[in-house]
BAVO-703851 format. One record per residue (C-alpha): x, y, z; residue in one letter. Coordinates in steps of 0.2 Angstrom, whole numbers, plus 5000, padded with zeros to 4 digits. Example, Ala and Ser with C-alpha at 12.3 -4.5 7.8 and 13.67 -1.06 7.14 Angstrom:
BEGIN
506249785039A;506849955036S;
end
This chain:
BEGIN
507150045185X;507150015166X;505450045157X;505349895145X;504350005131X;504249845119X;503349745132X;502449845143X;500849985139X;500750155148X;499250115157X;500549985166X;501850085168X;502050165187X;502350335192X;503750315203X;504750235191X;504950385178X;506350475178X;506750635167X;508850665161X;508850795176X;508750665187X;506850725193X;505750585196X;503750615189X;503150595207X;504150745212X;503450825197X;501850805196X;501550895214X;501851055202X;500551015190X;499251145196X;497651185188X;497951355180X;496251425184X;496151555172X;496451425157X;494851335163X;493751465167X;494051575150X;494051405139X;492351325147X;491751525147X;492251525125X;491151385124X;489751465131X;490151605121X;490251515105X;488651435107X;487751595110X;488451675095X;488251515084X;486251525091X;486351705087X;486751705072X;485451555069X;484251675071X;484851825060X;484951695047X;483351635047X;482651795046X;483651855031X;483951695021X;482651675007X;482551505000X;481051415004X;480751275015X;482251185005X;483551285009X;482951325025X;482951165033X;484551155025X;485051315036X;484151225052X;485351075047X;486951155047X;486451265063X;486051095071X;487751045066X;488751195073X;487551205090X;487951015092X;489651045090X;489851185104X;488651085117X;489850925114X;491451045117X;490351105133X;490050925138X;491850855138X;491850995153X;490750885163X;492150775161X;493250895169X;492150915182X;491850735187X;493550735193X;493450905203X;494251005189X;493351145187X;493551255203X;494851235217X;493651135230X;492851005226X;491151065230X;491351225221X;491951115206X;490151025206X;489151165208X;490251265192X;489951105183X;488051085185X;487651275182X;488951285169X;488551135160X;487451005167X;485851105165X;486151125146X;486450935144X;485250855158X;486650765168X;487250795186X;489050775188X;488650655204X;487850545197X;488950545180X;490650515191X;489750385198X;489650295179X;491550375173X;492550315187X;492150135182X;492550195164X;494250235170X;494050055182X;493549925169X;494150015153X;494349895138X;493449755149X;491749685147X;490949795165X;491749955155X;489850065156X;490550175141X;490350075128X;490350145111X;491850095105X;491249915106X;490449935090X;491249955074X;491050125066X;490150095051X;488450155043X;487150075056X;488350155069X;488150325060X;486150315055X;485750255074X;486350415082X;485750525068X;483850455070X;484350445090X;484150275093X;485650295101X;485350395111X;483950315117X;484850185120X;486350275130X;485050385140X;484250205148X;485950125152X;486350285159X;484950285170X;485050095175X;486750125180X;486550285191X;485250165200X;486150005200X;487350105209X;486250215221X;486550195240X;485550225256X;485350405258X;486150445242X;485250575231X;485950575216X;486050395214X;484250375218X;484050485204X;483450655214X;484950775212X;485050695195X;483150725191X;483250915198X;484550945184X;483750835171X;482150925175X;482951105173X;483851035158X;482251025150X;481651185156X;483051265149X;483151205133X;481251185130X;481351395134X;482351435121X;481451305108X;479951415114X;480451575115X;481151565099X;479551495091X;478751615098X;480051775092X;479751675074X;481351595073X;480951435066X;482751415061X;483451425078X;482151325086X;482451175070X;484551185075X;484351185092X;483351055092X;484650955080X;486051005090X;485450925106X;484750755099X;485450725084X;487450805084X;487750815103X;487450625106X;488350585089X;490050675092X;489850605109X;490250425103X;491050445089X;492350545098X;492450395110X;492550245096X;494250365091X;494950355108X;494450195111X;494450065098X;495849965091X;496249965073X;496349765076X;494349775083X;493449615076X;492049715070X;490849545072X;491449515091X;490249575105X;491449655116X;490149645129X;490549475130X;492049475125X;493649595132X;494049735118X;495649785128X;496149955133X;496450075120X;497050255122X;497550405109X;498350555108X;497850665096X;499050805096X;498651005098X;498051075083X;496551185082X;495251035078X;496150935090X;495851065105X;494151105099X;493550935095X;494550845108X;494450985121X;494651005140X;496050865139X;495250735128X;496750765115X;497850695127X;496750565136X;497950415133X;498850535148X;497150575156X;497050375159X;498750345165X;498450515178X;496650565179X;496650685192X;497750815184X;496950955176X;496850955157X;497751135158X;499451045163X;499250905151X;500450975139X;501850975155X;501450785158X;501850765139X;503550845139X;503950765154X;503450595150X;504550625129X;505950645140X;505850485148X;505850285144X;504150285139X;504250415126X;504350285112X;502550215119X;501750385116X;502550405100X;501750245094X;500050315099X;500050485092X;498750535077X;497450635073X;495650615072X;495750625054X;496850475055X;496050395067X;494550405057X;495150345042X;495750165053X;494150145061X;493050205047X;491850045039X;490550115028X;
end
């Protein structure tokens, strides 16, 4: 069957039409496409790394640096910025792991996800599959519950994440959701597994703001601190107005009134793109169209796909974050 490329977008294209020049159709295909374990394990293990050495050397520095309260707020600033940055690329692994990605059974997958990365950012994966998988339902629609893109990127956008107001904002339409959708006998949509985690969330990260006030490391308690309200939540949704948001957005329409559209990206697979957009978020215009297949065969899906009809759709959605940006961008 012919792929009318001109007429149709990816997310309407079926699997079972797709054919490669060898004759191989992507449904036969994509039963090869599994997870390469250790690709997960040691990317979602370098974050954690990361992270540790960033908050390391957080605290050498605010021991060492001499500049008054200036320059070291400054410091706390900056460390904010890098400590955000490693919990966002941690976060895009609860992503993973809302759709079983993260170890080969599906109950070994939440558990890795939780201890791995829900207890540093307060959310069980339960409960936030619950919320994604009507992302990946409604996307571009007015029921779509991951809506940041609907607002234009411009400076209220920017100032209501860096004072929090955002997040304020997300953290109770989160919440209201996870409830909205509980069931009889469900924990973690009546909000128990979900508080177990939050609450251990806390206790975590309200240890090491402790400990390092305590071991005098002002600095480190300032970033981490930053990292968690002010970064995280910001590279969280501005990551998702660049995968989401069309170029075309009427930046006066409320697009919870009004359908936006689905829009996808992908962002190629240089060391910002992987960073930035990692554990498959590069590529997530193929994410949507397959969800389920692991972020670590991606790039297989890509070359398949650049060998078939469709190939010129892809092409036509292919940027960078930089380029995205620079459309999107209103200030």
């Amino acid at each position: 069957m012919r792929v009318d490329t001109a007429a149709l977008d990816i997310g309407t294209v079926r699997h079972s039409t797709l054919v490669d020049p060898s004759g191989r159709r992507y449904v036969d295909f994509r039963r090869s496409l599994t997870p390469r374990w250790g690709m997960v394990w040691t990317t979602l293990f370098g974050g954690h790394l990361a992270l540790f050495l960033s908050a390391a050397l957080m605290a050498f520095l605010g021991q060492v640096v001499v500049a008054g309260w200036p320059g070291l707020s400054a410091l706390a600033v900056a460390g904010g910025a890098m400590i955000g940055f490693c919990l966002h690329y941690l976060t895009t692994y609860l992503h993973e792991g809302a759709h079983y990605n993260l170890a080969p059974s599906r109950r070994a997958s939440d558990a890795v996800t939780n201890a791995c990365v829900g207890i540093l950012v307060g959310m069980n994966v339960k409960a936030y599959r619950k919320v994604h998988f009507d992302h990946h339902r409604y996307l571009g629609t007015t029921r779509d519950p991951e809506r940041s893109y609907f607002l234009p990127l411009n400076l209220r956008f920017l100032v209501e994440g860096i004072t929090g107001i955002r997040l304020i904002r997300a953290l109770n339409g989160y919440r209201k959701l996870v409830k909205s959708k509980s069931r009889a006998g469900d924990e973690a949509g009546r909000g128990g597994s979900l508080d177990v985690v939050f609450l251990l969330s806390v206790a975590v990260n309200a240890s090491i703001v402790a400990c390092s006030l305590w071991c005098g490391a002002v600095v480190l308690a300032a970033a981490w601190t930053l990292g968690q309200l002010v970064f995280l939540p910001l590279l969280n949704t501005v990551r998702q107005v660049l995968e989401h948001r069309s170029e075309f957005a009427d930046d006066l329409a409320d697009y919870s009134l009004v359908p936006h559209g689905p829009v996808n990206r992908l962002f190629g697979g240089g060391v910002f793109a992987a960073l930035f957009g990692a554990a498959g978020f590069n590529r997530h215009l193929l994410h949507h169209w397959d969800p389920s297949v692991s972020f670590t065969r991606l790039k297989d899906v890509e070359r398949f796909l650049m060998q078939t009809e469709i190939a010129p759709i892809l092409r036509a959605r292919q940027t960078s974050y930089f380029r995205a940006w620079r459309q999107l961008e209103r200030i």
